[in-house]
C-alpha positions as CSV (number, residue, x, y, z in Angstrom):
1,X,51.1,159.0,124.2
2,X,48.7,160.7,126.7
3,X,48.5,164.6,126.9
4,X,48.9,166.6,130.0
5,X,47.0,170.3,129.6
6,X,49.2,173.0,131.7
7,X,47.6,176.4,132.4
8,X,50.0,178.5,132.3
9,X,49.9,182.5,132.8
10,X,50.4,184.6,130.1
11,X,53.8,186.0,131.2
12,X,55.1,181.9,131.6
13,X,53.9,181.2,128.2
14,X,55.5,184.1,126.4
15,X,58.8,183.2,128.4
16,X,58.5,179.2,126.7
17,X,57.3,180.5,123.6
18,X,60.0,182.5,123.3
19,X,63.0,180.2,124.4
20,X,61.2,177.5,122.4
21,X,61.3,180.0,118.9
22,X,65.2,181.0,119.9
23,X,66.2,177.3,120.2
24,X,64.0,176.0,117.1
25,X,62.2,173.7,119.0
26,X,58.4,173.4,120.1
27,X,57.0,174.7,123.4
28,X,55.9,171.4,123.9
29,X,59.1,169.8,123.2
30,X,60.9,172.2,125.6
31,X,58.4,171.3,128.6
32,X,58.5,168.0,128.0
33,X,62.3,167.8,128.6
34,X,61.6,169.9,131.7
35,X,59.3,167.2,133.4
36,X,61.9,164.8,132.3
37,X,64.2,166.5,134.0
38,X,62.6,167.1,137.0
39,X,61.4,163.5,137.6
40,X,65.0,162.6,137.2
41,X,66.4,164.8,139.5
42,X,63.6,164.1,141.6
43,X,63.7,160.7,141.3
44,X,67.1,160.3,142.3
45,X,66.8,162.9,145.7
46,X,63.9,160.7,147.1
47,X,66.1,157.2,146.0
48,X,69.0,159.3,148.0
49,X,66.9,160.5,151.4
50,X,65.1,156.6,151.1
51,X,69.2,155.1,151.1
52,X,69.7,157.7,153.6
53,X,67.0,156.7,156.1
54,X,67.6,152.8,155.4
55,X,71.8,153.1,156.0
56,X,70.7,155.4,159.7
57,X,67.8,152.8,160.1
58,X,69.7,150.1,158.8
59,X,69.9,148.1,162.9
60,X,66.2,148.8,163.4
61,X,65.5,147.5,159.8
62,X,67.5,144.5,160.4
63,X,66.0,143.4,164.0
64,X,62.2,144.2,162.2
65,X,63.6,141.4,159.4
66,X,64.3,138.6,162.0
């Protein structure tokens, strides 16, 4: 596993120090589930705008194919 370094400000860290000690879990466990979370959620907003743009496209996409 590769390791990502995150400067974080002092009032950021205390806030996921602090949730990390009152859910007895690491600061690094509880950021890792937040990128997890965000490339999923990500992930599937781009997946939905790319559907989006191929379903409004999908005539201009078909005449490109022939």
């Amino acid at each position: 596993m590769s390791h990502l370094d995150l400067p974080l400000d002092p009032a950021l860290r205390t806030a996921l120090d602090d949730l990390a000690d009152a859910q007895g879990r690491t600061p690094e466990e509880l950021a890792l589930h937040a990128v997890r979370a965000y490339l999923s959620q990500e992930g599937a907003r781009v997946r939905a705008v790319a559907e989006g743009l191929a379903h409004h496209h999908a005539d201009l996409l078909r005449r490109l194919g022939e």
